[in-house]
C-alpha positions as CSV (number, residue, x, y, z in Angstrom):
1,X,50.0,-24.9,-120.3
2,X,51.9,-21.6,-119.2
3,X,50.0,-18.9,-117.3
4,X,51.3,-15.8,-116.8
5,X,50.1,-14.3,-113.8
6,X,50.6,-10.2,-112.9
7,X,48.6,-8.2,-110.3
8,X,47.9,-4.6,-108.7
9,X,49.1,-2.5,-111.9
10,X,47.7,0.7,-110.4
11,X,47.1,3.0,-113.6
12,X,46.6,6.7,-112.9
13,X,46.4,9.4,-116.0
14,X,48.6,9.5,-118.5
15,X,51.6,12.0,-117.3
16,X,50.5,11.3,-113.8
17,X,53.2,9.4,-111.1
18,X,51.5,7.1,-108.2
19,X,53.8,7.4,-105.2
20,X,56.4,9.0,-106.9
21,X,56.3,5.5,-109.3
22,X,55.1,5.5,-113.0
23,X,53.1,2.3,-113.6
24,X,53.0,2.6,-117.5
25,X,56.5,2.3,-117.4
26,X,56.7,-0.6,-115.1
27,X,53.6,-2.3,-117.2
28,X,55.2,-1.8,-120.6
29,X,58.8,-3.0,-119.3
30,X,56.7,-6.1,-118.2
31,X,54.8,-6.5,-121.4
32,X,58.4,-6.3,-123.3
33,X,59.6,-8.8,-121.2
34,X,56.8,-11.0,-121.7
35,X,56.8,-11.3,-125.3
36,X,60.6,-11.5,-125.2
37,X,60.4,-14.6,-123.5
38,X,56.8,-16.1,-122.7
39,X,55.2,-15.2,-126.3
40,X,54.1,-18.6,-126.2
41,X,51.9,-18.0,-122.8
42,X,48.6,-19.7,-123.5
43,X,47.1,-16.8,-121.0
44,X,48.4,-13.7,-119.4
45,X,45.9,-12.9,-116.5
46,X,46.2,-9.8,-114.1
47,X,44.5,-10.3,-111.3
48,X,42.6,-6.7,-110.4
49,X,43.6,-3.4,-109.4
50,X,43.8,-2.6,-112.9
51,X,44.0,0.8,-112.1
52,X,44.2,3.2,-108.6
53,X,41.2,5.6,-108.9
54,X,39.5,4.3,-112.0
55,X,39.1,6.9,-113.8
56,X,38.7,6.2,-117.7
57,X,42.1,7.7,-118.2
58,X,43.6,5.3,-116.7
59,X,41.9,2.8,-118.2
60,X,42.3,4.1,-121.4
61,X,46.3,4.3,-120.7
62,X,46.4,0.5,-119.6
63,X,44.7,-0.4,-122.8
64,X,47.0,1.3,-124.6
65,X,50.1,-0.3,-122.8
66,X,48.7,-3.5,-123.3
67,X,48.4,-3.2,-126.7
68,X,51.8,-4.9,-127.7
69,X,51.3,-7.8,-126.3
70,X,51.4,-11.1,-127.5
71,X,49.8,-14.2,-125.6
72,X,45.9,-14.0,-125.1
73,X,44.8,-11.5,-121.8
74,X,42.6,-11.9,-119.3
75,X,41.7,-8.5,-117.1
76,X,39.8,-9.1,-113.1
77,X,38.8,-6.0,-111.4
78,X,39.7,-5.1,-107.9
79,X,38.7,-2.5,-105.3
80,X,40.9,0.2,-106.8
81,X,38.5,-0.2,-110.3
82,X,35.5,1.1,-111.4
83,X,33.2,-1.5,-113.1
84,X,31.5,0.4,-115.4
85,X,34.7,2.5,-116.2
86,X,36.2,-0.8,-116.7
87,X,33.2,-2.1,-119.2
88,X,33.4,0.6,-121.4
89,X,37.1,0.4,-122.0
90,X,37.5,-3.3,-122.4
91,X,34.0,-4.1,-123.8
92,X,35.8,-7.7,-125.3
93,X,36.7,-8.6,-121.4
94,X,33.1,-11.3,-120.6
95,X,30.7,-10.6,-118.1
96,X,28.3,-12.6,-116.8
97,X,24.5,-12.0,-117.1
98,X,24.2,-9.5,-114.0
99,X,27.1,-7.9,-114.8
100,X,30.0,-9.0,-113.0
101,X,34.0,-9.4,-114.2
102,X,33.6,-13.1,-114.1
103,X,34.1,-15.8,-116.8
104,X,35.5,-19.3,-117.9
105,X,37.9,-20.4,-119.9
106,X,38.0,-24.4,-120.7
107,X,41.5,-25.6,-121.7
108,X,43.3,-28.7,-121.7
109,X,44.4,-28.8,-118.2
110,X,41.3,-27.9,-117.1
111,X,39.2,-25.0,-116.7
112,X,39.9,-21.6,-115.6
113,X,37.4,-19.9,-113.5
114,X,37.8,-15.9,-113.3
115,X,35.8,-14.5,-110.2
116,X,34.7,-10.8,-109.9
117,X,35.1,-9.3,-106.0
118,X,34.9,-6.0,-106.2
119,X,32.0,-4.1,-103.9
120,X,31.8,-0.5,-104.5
121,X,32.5,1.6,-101.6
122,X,34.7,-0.6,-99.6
123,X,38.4,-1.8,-100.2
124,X,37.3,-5.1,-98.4
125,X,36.2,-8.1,-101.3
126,X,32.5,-9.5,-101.3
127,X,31.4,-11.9,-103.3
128,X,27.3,-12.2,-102.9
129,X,24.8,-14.6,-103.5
130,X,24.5,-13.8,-107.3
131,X,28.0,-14.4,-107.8
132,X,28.5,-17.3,-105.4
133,X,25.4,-19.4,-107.5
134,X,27.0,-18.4,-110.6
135,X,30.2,-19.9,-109.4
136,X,28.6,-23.3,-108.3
137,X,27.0,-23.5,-111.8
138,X,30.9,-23.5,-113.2
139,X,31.7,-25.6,-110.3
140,X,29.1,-27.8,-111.3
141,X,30.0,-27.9,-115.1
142,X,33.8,-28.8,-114.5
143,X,32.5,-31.6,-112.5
144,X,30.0,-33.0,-115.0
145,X,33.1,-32.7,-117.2
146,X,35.5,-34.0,-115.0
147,X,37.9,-31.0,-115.3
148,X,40.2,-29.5,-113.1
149,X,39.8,-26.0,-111.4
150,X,41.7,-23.2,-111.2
151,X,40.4,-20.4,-109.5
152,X,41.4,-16.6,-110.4
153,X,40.0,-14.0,-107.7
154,X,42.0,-10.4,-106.4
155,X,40.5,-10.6,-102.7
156,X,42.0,-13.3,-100.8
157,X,39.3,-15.3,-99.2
158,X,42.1,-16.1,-95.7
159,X,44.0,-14.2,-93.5
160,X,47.4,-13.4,-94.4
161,X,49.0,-12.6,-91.2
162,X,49.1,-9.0,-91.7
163,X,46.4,-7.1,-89.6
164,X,46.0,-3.8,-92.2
165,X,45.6,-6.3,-95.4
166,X,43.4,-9.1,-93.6
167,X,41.0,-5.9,-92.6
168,X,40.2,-5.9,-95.9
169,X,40.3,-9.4,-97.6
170,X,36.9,-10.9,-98.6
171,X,34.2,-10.3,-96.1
172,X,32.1,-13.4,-95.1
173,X,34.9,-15.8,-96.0
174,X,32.7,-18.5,-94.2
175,X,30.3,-17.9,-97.6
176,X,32.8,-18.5,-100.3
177,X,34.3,-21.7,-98.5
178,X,31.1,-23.4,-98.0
179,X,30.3,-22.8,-102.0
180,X,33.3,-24.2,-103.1
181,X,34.1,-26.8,-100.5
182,X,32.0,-29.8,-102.1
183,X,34.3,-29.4,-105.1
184,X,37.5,-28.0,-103.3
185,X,39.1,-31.7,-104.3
186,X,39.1,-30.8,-108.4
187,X,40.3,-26.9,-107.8
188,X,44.3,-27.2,-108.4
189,X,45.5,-24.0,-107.5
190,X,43.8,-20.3,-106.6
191,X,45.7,-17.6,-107.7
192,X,45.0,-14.0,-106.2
193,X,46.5,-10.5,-105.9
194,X,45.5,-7.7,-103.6
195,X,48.4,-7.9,-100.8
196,X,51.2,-6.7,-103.2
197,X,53.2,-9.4,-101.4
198,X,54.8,-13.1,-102.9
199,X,52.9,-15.5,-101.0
200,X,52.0,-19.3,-101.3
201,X,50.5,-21.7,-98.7
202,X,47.2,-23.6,-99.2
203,X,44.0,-22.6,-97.7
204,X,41.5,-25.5,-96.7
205,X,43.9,-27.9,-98.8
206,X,43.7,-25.4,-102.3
207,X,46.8,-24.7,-103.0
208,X,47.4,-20.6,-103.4
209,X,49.7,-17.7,-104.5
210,X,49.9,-14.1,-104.9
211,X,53.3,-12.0,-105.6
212,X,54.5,-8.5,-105.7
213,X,52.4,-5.7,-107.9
214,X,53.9,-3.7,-110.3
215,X,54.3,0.1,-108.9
216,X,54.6,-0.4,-105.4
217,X,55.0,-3.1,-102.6
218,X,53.3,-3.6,-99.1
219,X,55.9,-4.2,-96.8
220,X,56.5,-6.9,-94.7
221,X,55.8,-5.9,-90.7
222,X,53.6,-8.0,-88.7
223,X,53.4,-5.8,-85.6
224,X,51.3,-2.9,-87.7
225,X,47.6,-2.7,-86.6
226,X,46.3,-0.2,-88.8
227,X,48.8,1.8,-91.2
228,X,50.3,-0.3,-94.6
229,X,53.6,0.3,-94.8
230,X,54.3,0.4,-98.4
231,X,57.8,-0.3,-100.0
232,X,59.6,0.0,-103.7
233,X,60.8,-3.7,-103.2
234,X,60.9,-5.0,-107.3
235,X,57.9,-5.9,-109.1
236,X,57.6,-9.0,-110.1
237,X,55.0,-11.8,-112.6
238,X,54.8,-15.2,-112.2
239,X,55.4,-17.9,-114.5
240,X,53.3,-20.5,-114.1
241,X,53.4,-23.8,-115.8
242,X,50.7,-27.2,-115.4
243,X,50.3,-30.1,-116.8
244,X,48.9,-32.8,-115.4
245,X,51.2,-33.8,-112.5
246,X,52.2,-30.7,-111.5
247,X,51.8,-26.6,-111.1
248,X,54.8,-24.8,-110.8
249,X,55.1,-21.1,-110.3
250,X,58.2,-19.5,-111.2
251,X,58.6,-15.8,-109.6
252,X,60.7,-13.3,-111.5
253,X,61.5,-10.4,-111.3
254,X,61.9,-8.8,-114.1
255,X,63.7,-5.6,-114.0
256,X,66.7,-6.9,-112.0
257,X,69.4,-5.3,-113.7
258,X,72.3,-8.0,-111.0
259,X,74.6,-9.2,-112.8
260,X,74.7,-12.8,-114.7
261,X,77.1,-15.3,-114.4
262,X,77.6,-19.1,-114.6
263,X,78.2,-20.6,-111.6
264,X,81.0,-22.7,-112.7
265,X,83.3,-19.2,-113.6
266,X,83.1,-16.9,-110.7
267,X,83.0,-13.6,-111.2
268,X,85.3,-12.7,-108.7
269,X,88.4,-15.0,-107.0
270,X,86.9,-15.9,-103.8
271,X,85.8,-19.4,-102.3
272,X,83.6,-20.4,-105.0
273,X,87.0,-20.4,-107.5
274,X,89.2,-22.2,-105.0
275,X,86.7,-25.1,-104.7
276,X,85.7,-25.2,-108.6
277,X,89.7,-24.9,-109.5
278,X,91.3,-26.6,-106.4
């Protein structure tokens, strides 16, 4: 199975920049991209922040840039979206029954669980008791089934490191663990945006990863307290690939514009020539 993971697109009006960036133009260089060379992605999934102020012209504008593409898609909400907004816009995006971004998919590898943790009002994630028995239903399904997990959320529910961003990753962690934790041995991977930063590690033995958004970065700097430093480091998606050994996420970044060469013809005559032609 190949996933193709993107987060944080930030929308804003049509004809409107976010930090001086555009991020229709970054979306629809991605999407391009994507069908170039992944149009054979079981799933492309963006993991929230769909847009920055969610207003429905933004939303309206993403739609319209996701248009083109190919593989199947698969929207999550973050704190930058408006639910509703969001609803009305992508009416063929599932719900469940009270509402929230959150939904299954069963494939072959296993079943991917999408997980809604947006609270309105705060940048911080919650994920309440509604949503955390509706996740222990799917967690109990997958089990009577016998399938693997793989959990899609845009909150991280762990610190990162970095003060600012762990301010506002989801509140009550302690929660979410404890409904996940007596099936944490069948969940594969959890995949996540929200930090627009690359990032893998496990948390409580799940295996995670985020990576950089698509219009702007937050920069790496573990002495801040209480500003984010943002950055224009590249966006990036991930390429992710499972089968039943293995999950393995392939970063790229897709507008590098370095150039190519084989590593058996240097491009220039340096070191690399001498020992290749001795």
């Amino acid at each position: 199975m190949k996933i193709i993971h993107l987060t944080d697109t930030h929308f804003v009006p049509p004809g409107k920049t976010l930090y001086g960036g555009d991020p229709q133009a970054t979306l629809a260089a991605a999407v391009a991209d994507i069908n170039r060379h992944h149009a054979d992605a079981d799933l492309v999934c963006i993991t929230g922040d769909l847009t920055h102020w969610g207003e429905p012209a933004a939303f309206a504008s993403l739609d319209e840039t996701l248009q083109p593409l190919i593989p199947p898609l698969q929207l999550l909400i973050g704190n930058h979206d408006d639910r509703t907004a969001f609803a009305e816009q992508f009416p063929d995006q599932r719900r469940d029954e009270a509402g929230f971004v959150q939904s299954c998919r069963r494939t072959g590898q296993g079943r991917l669980v999408f997980l809604d943790t947006v609270q309105p009002g705060t940048h911080a994630g919650w994920y309440c008791g509604t949503r955390r028995a509706w996740l222990a239903r799917q967690l109990q399904a997958a089990a009577a089934a016998d399938e693997a997990v793989f959990l899609f959320m845009h909150h991280p529910p762990f610190k990162t490191g970095l003060a600012p961003l762990d301010r506002i990753a989801l509140q009550e962690p302690e929660h979410f663990a404890a409904t996940i934790a007596p099936h944490a041995g069948r969940i594969r991977h959890l995949f996540f945006g929200h930090i627009h930063r690359p990032l893998g590690g496990s948390w409580r033995g799940i295996p995670v990863s985020s990576l950089r958004a698509m219009n702007h970065q937050c920069w790496l700097d573990f002495a801040a307290e209480d500003e984010i430093a943002g950055s224009f480091e590249p966006p990036a998606y991930a390429v992710v690939l499972i089968d039943a050994e293995s999950v393995v996420i392939h970063t790229h970044d897709f507008l590098d514009r370095s150039r190519k060469f084989s590593l058996r013809k240097s491009p220039v005559e340096d070191w690399a020539v001498r020992r290749t032609h001795p």
